[in-house]
C-alpha positions as CSV (number, residue, x, y, z in Angstrom):
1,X,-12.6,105.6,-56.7
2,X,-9.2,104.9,-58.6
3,X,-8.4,108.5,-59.2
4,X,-9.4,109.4,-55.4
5,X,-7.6,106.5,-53.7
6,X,-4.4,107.6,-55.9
7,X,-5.0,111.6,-54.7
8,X,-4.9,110.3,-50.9
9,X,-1.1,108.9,-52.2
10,X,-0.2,112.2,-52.9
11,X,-1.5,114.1,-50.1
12,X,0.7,111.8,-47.9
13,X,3.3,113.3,-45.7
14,X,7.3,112.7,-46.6
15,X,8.8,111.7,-43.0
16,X,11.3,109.5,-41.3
17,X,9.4,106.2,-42.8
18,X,10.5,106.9,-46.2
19,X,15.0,105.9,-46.4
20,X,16.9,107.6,-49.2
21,X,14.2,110.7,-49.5
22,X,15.9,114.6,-49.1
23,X,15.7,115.1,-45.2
24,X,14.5,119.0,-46.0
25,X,11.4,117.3,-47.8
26,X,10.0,116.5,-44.6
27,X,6.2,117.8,-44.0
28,X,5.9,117.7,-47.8
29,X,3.6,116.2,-49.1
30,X,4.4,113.5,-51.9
31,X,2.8,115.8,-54.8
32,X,4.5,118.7,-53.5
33,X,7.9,116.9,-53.8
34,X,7.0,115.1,-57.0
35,X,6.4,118.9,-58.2
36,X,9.3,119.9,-57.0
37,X,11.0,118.1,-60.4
38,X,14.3,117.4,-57.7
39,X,17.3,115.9,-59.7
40,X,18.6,112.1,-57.5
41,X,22.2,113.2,-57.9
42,X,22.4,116.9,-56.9
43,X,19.0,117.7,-54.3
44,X,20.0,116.6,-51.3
45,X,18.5,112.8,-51.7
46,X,20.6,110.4,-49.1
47,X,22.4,107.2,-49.8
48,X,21.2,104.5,-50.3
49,X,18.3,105.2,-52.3
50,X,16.7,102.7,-54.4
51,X,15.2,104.7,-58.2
52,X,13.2,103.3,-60.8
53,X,14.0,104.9,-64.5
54,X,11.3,106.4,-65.9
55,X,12.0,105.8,-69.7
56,X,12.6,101.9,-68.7
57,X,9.7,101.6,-66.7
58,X,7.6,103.4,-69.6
59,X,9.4,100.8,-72.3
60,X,8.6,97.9,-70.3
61,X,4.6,98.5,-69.7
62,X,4.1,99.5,-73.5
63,X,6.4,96.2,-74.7
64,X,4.4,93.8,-72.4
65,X,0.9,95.5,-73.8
66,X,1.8,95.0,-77.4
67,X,3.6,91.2,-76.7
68,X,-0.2,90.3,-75.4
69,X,-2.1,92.2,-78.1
70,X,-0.5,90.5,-80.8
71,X,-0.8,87.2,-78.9
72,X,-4.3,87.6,-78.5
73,X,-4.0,87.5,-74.9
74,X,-5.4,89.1,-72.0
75,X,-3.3,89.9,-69.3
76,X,-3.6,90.3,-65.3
77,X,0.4,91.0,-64.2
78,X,1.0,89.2,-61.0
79,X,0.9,92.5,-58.7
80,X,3.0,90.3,-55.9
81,X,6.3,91.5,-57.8
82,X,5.2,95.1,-57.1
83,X,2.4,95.8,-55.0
84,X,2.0,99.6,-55.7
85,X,-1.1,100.7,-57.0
86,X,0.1,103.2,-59.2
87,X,1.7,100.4,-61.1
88,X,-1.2,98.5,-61.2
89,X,-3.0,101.6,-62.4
90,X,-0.4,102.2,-64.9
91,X,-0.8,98.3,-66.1
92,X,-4.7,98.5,-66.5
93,X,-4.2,102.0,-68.5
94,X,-1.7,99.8,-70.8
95,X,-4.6,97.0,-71.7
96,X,-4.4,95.0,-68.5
97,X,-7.7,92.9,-67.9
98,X,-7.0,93.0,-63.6
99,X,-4.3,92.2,-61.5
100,X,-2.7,88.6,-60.1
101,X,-2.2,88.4,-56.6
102,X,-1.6,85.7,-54.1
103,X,-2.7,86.3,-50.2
104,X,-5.6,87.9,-49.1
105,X,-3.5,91.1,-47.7
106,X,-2.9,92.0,-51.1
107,X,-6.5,91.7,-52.6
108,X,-7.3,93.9,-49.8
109,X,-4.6,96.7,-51.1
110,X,-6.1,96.3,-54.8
111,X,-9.4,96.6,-53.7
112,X,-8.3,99.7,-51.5
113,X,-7.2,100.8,-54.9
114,X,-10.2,100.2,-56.5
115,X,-9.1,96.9,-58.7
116,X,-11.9,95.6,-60.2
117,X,-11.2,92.3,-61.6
118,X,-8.4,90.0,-59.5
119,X,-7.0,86.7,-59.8
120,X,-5.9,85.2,-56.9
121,X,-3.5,82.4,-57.9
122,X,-3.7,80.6,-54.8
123,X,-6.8,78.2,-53.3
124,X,-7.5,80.4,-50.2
125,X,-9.1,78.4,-47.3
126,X,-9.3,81.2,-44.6
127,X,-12.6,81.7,-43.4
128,X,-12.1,85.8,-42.6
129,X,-10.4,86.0,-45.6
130,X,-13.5,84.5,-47.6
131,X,-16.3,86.1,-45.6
132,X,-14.1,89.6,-46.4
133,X,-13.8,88.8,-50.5
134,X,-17.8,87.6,-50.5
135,X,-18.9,90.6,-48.9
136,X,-16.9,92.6,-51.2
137,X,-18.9,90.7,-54.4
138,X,-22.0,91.3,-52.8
139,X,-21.5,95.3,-52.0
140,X,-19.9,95.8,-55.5
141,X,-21.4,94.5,-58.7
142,X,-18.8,95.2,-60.9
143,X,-16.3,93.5,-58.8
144,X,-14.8,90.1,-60.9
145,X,-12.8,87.6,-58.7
146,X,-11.3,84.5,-59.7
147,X,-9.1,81.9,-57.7
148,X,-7.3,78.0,-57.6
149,X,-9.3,75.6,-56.1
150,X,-6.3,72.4,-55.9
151,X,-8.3,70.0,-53.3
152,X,-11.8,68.7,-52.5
153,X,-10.8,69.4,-49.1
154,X,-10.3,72.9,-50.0
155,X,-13.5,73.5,-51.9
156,X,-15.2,72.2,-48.6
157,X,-13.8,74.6,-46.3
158,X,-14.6,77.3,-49.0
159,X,-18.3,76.1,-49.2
160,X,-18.5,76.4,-45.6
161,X,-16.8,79.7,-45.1
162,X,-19.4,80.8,-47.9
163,X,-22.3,80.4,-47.1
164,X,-25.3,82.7,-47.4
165,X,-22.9,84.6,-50.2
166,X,-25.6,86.4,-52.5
167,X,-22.6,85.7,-55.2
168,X,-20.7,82.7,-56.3
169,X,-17.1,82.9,-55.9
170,X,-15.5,82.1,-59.4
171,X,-13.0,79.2,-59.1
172,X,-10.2,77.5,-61.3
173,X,-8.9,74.1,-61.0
174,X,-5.4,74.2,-60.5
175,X,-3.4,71.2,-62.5
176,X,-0.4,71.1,-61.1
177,X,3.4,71.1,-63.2
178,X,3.9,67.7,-62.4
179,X,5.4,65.5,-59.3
180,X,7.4,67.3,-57.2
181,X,5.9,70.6,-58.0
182,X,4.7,73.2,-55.8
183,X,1.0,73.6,-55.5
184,X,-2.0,72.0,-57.7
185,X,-3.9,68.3,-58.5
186,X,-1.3,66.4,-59.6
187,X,-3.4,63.6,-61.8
188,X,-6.9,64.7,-64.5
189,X,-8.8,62.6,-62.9
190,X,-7.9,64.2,-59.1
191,X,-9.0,67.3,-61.3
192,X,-12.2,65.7,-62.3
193,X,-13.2,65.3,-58.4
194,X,-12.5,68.9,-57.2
195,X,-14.3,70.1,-60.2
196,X,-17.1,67.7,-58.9
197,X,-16.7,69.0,-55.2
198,X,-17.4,72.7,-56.8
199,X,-20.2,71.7,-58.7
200,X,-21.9,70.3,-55.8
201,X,-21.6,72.9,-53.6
202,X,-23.7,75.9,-53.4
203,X,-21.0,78.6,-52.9
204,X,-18.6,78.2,-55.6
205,X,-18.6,78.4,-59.5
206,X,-16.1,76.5,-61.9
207,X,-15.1,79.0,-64.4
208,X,-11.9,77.2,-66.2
209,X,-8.7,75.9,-65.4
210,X,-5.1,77.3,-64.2
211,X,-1.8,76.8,-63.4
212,X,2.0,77.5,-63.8
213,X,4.3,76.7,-65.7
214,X,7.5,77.8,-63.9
215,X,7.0,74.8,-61.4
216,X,7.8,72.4,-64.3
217,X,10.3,70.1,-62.8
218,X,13.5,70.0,-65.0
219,X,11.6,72.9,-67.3
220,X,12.8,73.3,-71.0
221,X,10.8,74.3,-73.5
222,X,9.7,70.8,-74.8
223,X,8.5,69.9,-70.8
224,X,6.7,73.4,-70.6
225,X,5.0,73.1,-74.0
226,X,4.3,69.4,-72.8
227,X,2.5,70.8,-70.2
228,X,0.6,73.4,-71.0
229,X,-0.9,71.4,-73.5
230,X,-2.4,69.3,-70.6
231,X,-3.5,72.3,-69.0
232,X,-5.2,73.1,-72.5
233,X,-6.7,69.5,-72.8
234,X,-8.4,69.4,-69.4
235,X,-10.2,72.9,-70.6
236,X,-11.5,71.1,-73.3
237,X,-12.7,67.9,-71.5
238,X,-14.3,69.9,-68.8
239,X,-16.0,72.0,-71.9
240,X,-16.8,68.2,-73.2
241,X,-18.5,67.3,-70.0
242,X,-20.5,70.3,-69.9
243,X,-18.7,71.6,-66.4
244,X,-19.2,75.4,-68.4
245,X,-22.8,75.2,-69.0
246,X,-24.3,78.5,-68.2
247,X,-21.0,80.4,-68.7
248,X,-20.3,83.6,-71.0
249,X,-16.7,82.5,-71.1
250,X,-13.8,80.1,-69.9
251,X,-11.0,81.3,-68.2
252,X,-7.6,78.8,-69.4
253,X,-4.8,81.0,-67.2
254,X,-0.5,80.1,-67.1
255,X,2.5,82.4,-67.5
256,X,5.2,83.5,-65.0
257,X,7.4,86.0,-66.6
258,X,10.3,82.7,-67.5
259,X,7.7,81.1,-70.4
260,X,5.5,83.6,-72.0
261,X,6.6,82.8,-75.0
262,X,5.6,79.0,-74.6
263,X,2.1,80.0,-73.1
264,X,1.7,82.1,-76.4
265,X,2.5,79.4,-78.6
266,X,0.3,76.7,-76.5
267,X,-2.7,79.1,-75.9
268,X,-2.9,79.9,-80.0
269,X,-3.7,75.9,-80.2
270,X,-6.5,76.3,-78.2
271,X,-9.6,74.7,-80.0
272,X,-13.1,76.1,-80.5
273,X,-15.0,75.2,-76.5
274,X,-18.9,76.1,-76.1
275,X,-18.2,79.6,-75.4
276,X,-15.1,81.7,-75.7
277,X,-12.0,81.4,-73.9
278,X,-10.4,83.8,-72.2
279,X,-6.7,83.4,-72.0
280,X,-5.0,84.6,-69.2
281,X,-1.7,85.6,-68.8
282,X,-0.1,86.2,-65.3
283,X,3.9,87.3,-66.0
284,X,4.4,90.4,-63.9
285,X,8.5,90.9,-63.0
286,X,8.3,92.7,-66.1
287,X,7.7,95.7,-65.2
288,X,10.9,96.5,-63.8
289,X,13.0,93.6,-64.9
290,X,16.5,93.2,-63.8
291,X,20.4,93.1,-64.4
292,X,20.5,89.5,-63.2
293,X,17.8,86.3,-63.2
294,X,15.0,87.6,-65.2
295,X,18.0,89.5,-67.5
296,X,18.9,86.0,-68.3
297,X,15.5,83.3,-68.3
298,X,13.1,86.5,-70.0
299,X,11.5,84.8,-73.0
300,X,13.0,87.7,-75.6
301,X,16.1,86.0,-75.2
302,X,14.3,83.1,-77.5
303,X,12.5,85.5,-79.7
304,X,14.4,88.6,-79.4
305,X,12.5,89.9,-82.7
306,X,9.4,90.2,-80.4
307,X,11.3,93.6,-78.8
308,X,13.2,93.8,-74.9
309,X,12.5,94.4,-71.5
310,X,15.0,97.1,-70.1
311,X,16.1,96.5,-66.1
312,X,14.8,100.0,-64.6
313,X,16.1,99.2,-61.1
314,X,19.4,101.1,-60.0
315,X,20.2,100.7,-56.5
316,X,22.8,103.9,-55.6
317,X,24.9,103.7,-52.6
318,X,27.5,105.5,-51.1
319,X,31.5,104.7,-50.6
320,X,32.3,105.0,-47.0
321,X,35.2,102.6,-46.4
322,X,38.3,102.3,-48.5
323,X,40.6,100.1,-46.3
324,X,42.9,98.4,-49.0
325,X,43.8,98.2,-52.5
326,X,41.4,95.4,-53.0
327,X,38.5,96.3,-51.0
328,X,36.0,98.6,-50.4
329,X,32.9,99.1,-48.8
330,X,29.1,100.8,-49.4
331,X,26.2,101.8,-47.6
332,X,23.9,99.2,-48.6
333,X,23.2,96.2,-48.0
334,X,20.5,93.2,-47.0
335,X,18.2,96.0,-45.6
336,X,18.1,97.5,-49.2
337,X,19.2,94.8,-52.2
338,X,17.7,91.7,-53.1
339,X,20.0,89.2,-52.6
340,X,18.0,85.8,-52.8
341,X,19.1,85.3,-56.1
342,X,22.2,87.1,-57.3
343,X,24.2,89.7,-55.6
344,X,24.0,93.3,-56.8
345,X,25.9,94.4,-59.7
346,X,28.6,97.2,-59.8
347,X,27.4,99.4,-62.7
348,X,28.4,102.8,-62.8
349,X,30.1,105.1,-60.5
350,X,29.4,109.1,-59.9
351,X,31.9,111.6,-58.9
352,X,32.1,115.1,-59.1
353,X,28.5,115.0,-61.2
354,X,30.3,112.6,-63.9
355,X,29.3,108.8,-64.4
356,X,31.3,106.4,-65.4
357,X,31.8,102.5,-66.0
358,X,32.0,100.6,-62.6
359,X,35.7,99.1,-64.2
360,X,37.1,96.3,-61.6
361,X,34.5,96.8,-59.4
362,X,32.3,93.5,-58.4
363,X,30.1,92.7,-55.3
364,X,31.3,89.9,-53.1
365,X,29.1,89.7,-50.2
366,X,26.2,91.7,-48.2
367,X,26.1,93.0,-44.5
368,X,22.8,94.4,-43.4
369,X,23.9,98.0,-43.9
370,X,27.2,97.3,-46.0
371,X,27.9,96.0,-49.9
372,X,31.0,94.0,-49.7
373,X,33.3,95.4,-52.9
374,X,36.4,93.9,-54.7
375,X,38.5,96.3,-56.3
376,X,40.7,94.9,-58.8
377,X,43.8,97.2,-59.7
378,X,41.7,99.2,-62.7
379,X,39.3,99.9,-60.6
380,X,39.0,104.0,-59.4
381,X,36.9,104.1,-56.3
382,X,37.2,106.8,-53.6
383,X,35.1,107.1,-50.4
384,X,32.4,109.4,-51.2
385,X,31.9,108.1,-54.8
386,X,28.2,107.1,-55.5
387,X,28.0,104.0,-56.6
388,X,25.5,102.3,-58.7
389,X,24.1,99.3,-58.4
390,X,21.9,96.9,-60.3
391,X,19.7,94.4,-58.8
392,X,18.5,90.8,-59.6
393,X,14.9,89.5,-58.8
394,X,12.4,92.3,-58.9
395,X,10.2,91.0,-55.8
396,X,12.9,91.0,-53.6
397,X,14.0,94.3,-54.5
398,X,10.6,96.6,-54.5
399,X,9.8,94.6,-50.5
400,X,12.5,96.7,-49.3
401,X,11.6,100.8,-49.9
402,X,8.5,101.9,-49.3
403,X,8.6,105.0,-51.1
404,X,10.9,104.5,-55.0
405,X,11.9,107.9,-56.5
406,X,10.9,107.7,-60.3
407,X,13.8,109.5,-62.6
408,X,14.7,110.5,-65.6
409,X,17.7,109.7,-67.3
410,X,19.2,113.1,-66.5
411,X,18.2,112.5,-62.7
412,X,15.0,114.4,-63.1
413,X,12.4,112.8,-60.2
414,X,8.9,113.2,-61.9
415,X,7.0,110.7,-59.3
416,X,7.4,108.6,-56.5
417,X,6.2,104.6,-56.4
418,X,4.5,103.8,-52.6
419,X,4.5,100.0,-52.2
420,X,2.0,98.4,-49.7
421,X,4.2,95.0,-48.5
């Protein structure tokens, strides 16, 4: 079903929905382009046009298997950053366990995708949505799903939505990172009743405990570490109390891509339960990084002898206003950059097939369809230059292009990404 649903992505049409792509590629289909081996710089692809390197994509997914292997952690990368199944293909071929999502919509695209173990880290209350997911369990044996239960309000509205479900749906109570935070049961003992609300009803099975740890308030690493040993000490008083009776394992789950490294060190304390634990971890920016807030909060800064992730974004746009000394404009802008975090970054600038340092060159504000430049007196900027850009906040930036020209460092395009926001 996996290699099918990934076929129909290839057979699909290149038209006027897809920005950036060569206007002559239209009635191709996508694997008749991707064979086409066209180089970014020099084949007639239009500005702006968002690219994903191929090398730093490759670096990142191998890095992120081996950080979890050697961790002794399984891994479901939050699929939210991306949502493109060929990544998420691409993840489970590197030792992924499933995938992370959020809303309902995007269990849908995974399942489309044939994704058969999904964490949704999220209580999900909709009744469609729940009838939907249950019926998917029931049809499809191998199908694993797991999501937050935070509320004993919640768990009722599940257990109603549910019932008549030949399966359980597989829950995890959510602790929350403390006051203030954003979703989860703020207190243990808050904890201990919606884990008594899902033992009592007949729709829903407790199957460990979740949360994250990027909601911290204030987070450094003593506060995370603080935490996640709570989250690690209401596994084991649930396993105390015999809430895991009947289970083959216990699912402890943390990890946003900011504190891996602390999830790592916490989940190795984890103590001998009734049956074995599985320990989840949910980071998934990795996969493309960036050049501006994941460059600087990634947890390789702290243990940089554990490797690097590489940013494999480059947004390129196009000169097209030159108005003063100091100022210059591009083709891109809101429509195409994230922007929530950081600006884009002035990287490298192409002229006449040669690249060079973006020298003096910095990003001052977005329009829709324009980049805002300062041009200091160094800088060498022309209209018509191509300029590259990098981005900050991967799931921000991949929301914005449907259809992200994989290439090689030479310019080489060897596949295309289709998203599914």
């Amino acid at each position: 079903m996996v290699t099918e649903a990934l076929a129909r992505l290839a057979g699909e049409r290149v038209d006027h929905r897809f920005k950036g792509l060569p206007p002559d590629a239209e009635g191709l289909t996508v694997g008749e382009l991707v064979a086409q081996r066209r180089n970014l710089f020099t084949d007639s692809f239009a500005t702006p046009v968002l690219a994903l390197s191929a090398e730093r994509l490759e670096h990142n997914l191998a890095l992120m298997e081996t950080y979890a292997t050697r961790h002794g952690l399984a891994f479901a990368p939050h699929g939210k950053t991306s949502m493109a199944p060929q990544l998420f293909q691409r993840q489970i071929e590197r030792g992924a366990w499933g995938i992370t999502l959020a809303v309902p919509h995007q269990v849908r695209v995974a399942r489309a995708f044939g994704i058969e173990r999904i964490f949704v880290a999220n209580e999900l209350v909709d009744p469609a949505a729940l009838k939907w997911i249950s019926a998917e369990l029931d049809a499809d044996p191998r199908f694993r799903f797991i999501c937050y239960v935070d509320s004993v309000r919640g768990v009722e509205l599940m257990d109603a939505a549910l019932r008549g479900a030949a399966r359980p749906l597989d829950v995890v109570v959510e602790l929350a990172a403390g006051e203030g935070a954003r979703t989860g049961v703020r207190t243990e003992a808050e904890c201990a009743a919606v884990a008594d609300a899902v033992a009592a009803s007949a729709t829903l099975r407790l199957v460990g405990v979740a949360g994250y740890e990027g909601e911290v308030p204030q987070a450094d690493p003593e506060r995370v570490h603080a935490w996640l040993r709570r989250l690690v000490a209401l596994a084991a008083d649930f396993d105390k109390a015999g809430r895991f009776a009947g289970l083959d394992e216990v699912v402890v789950s943390a990890g946003g891509s900011a504190w891996f490294d602390a999830v790592a060190d916490v989940f190795a304390e984890i103590p001998e339960l009734s049956v074995p634990v599985l320990k989840l971890l949910r980071s998934g920016a990795y996969v493309s990084h960036d050049d501006g807030h994941y460059r600087k909060i990634t947890p390789f800064n702290r243990v940089p002898e554990e490797g690097a992730l590489e940013p494999a974004f480059r947004l390129w746009a196009q000169v097209v206003s030159r108005p003063s000394p100091e100022q210059a404009f591009a083709n891109a802008g809101k429509r195409d950059a994230a922007y929530d975090l950081d600006l884009p970054f002035a990287q490298v600038v192409r002229r006449d097939g040669a690249e060079r340092p973006a020298t003096g060159v910095s990003v001052t504000g977005l329009s829709d369809q324009h980049a805002w430049l300062r041009t200091a007196p160094e800088a060498d900027l022309e209209v018509g230059d191509w300029l590259g850009l990098g981005l900050s906040h991967p799931c921000t930036s991949f929301d914005k292009w449907q259809l992200i020209p994989v290439a090689e460092a030479d310019g080489t395009v060897v596949d295309y990404i289709r998203t599914f926001f």
